[in-house]
N, C-alpha and C positions, 0 to 999 in steps of 0.2 A: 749476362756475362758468363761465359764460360768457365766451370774452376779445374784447378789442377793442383800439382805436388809443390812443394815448397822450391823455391830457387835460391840459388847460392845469393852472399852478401852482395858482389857484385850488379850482379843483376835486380837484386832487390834496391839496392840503393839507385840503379837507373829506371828503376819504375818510378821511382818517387819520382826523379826529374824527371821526365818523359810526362808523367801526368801534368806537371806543372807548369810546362814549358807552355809559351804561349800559342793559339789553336795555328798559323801561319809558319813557327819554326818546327815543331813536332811534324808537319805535314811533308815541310825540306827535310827532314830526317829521316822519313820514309819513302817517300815516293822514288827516288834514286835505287834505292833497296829492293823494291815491289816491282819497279818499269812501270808503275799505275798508277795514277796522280786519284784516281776513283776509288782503288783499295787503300791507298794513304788517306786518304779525307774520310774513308769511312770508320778504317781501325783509330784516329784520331776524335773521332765525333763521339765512340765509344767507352773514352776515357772515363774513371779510373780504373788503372787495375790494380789488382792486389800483389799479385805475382808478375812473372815473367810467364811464366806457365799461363795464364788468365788471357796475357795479351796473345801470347800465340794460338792458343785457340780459340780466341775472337777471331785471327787474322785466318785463321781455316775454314772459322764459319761462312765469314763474310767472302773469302774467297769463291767458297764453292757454290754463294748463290749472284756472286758478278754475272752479268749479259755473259753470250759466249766473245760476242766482240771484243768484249776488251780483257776477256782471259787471252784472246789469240793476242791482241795490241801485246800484250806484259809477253808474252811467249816469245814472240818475232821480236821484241828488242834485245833479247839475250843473242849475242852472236852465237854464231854457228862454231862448235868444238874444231879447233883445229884452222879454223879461219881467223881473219884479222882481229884484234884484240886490241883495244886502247890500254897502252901503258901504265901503267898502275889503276888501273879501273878491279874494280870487284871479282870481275868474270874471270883477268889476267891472273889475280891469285888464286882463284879458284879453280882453273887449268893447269894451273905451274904443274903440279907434279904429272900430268900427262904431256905439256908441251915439252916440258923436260926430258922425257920418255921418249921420243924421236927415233934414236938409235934401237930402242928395246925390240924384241919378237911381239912381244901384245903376248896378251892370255887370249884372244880372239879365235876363232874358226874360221872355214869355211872360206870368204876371199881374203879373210887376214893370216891367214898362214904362208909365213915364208916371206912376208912381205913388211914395209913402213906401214904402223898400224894408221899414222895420223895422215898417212898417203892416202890410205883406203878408208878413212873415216872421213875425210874430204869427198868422194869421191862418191860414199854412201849416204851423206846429207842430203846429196843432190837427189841421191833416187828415195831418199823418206821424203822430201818434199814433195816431189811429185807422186808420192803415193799419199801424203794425207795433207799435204795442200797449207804445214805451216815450217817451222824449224825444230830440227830436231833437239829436246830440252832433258839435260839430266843431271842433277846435282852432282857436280863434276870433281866438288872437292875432296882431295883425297883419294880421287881414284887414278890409274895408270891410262896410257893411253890404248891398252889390250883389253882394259877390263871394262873401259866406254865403249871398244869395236865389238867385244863379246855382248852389251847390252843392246846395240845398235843394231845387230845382228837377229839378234831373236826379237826386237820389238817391228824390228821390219815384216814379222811375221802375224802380227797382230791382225785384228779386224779393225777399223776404223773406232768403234765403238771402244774397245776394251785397249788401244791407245792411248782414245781420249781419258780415259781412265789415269793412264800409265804419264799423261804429261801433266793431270791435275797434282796426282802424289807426287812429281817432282819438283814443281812449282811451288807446291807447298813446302818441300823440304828445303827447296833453296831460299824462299825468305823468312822460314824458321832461321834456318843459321844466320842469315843476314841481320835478323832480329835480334836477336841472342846479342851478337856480338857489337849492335848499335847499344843493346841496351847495357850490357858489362862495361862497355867502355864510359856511357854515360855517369854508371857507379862508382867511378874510380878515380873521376873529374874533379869533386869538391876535397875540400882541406881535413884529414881528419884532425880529433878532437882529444886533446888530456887536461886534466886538474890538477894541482897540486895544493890541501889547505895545511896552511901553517896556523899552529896557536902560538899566537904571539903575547897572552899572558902566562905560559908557558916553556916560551921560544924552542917546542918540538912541532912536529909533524904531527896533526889532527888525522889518527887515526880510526874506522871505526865511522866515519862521516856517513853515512846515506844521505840519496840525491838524486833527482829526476831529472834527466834532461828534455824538454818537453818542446814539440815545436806547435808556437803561437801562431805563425801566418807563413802559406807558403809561396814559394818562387812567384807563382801567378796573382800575389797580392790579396788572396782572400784567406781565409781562417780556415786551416786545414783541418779538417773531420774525419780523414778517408783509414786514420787506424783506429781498432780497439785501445781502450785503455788499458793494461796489464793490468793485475792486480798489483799496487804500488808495494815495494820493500822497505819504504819509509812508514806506510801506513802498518806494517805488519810488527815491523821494533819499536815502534814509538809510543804505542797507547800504554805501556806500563809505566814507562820512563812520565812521563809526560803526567798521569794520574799522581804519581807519588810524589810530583814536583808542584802539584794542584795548576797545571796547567792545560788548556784545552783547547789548543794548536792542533792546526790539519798541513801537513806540510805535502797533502798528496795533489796530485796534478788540477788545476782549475775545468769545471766542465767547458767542453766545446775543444779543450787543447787534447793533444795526441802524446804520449808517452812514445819516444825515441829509444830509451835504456835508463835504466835505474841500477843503482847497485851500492857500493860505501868503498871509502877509501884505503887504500893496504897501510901495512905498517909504517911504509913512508910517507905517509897522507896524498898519495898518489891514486890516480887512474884515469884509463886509456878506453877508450870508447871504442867498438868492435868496428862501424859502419862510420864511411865516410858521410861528409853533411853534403846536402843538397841546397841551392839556392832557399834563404825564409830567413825569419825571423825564429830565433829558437831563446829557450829559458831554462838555466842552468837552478834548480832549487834546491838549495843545501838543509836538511833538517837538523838545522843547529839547536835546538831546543834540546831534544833525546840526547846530542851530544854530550852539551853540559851537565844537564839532568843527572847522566850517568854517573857524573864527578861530583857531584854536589852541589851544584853554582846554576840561581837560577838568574838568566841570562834575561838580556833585554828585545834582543829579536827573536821569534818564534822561529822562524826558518830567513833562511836569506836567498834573495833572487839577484840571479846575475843573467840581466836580457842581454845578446848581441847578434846582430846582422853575419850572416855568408850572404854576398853580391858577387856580383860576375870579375872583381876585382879578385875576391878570396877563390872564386871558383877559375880562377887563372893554374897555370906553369908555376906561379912565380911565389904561390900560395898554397902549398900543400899541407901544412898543419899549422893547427890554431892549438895554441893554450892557454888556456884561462886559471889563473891562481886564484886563491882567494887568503887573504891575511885575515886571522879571524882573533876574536875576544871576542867577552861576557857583552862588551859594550859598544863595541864597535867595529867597524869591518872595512877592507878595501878590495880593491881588487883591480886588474890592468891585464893588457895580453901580454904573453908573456915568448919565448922561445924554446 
């Protein structure tokens, strides 16, 4: 697998679901994107990545060693610039700002001066295909339609060879972006997540709380392994607290599970989790020992664990944040979702 730089929340939190998703929907998720049902099934087979960056450059690799047949297949399905375009299809936003351009001059040369650039880009398709035998392909987004005729222009000039070149790097650029933006959207799906713990021998706000939230099993049903463990911040406060209370509690993540975020509660015994959650089984673990510890009171649960499910129910429209309380004492505990 290929590595790369770190990716936004986003798109990190869509790699998670994208790994998980099952090998038949991850494949419908790509192949649309690709025009390739053979570079979907293979960037799919390569699962997991790390990043967002990891998958795109698998999807480079794997690309540039595809047969040439089925690079030309994924080519020739991209319509032609300027030609018919299905209504809210991929390509249709991805030309907007040149088919919108119609009236403009073009930044073009040579037959596009003075002229409809998207006239003369119509018109120059016709003669790049017949000089290299496929359609002409260039990551369209964001560009004008003078500044497609000025590329169309000087790539009409190419050698067959150093074309092929010039349609691999834009094939590639066009389902990096497509990537990209399957995968941020995938990140942005599930419900995020906040706590709230109240001492209710007390009746203030359990300030000061450290807590892992750890995910036990993911979307695809198996026991997720695919992150490092951080070094825990419950592991790092608690051995003093915990020694002077003669207690010898581990409140840090169980092996085989994956650490999501750790951290401790603010003055209102609150906090809000950075990343949205992905389809699994996750486990909320509060290190209530150190807490009491701190106060004086040795308590009767070591740490406390609050397991709950995100399903396709929580990863809905209709489900965008989950919050979990926890009512806490020496001796006892509850907890419920909350709003």
């Amino acid at each position: 697998m290929a590595s790369g730089t770190a990716s936004g929340k986003g798109e990190t939190g869509g790699v998670e679901a994208f790994n998980h998703a099952p090998e038949r929907q991850a494949v419908s998720l790509l192949e649309p994107l690709f025009c390739s049902a053979q570079l979907a099934e293979q960037v799919v087979a390569a699962r997991p990545f790390a990043t967002a960056d990891d998958a795109v450059d698998e999807m480079k690799e794997l690309l540039r060693d595809l047969p040439e047949d089925a690079i030309l297949e994924s080519v020739n399905a991209h319509p032609p610039i300027g030609g018919s375009v299905e209504k809210g299809s991929l390509s249709e936003s991805e030309q907007s700002a040149a088919l919108g351009d119609q009236g403009a001059g073009g930044e073009g040369g040579g037959e596009g001066d003075g002229a409809d650039p998207l006239t003369t880009i119509r018109a120059l398709n016709e003669e790049y295909r017949g000089r290299f035998g496929y359609t002409f392909l260039i990551r369209a987004a964001g560009l004008t339609a003078g500044q497609i005729l000025a590329n169309l222009e000087q790539r009409l000039t190419n050698t067959p060879e150093a074309e092929w070149s010039e349609v691999l790097g834009n094939l590639a650029a066009i389902n990096e972006l497509r990537m990209r933006q399957m995968l941020e959207s995938l990140g942005v799906t599930g419900p995020t997540l906040s706590t709230h713990v109240l001492d209710t021998s007390t009746g203030l706000p359990a300030s000061g709380v450290h807590f892992e939230l750890q995910l036990i099993q993911g979307g695809n049903g198996g026991s997720d392994t695919s992150s490092d463990s951080s070094a825990s911040a419950i592991a790092n406060s608690a051995n003093s607290a915990e020694e002077s209370a003669g207690v010898g509690s581990d409140a840090t993540v169980n092996p085989g599970q994956s650490v999501v975020e750790s951290g401790e509660t603010n003055a209102d015994g609150r906090f809000s989790f950075a990343d949205r959650l992905g389809a699994g089984v996750y486990n909320l673990r509060f290190d209530t020992d150190s807490y009491f510890a701190a106060r004086g009171i040795r308590g009767l649960y070591p740490w406390v664990d609050v397991t709950f499910r995100v399903d396709d129910v929580d990863l809905g429209a209709g489900a965008s944040h989950l919050h979990i309380p926890l009512l806490l004492s020496p001796y006892g505990y509850s907890t419920y979702r909350g709003s």
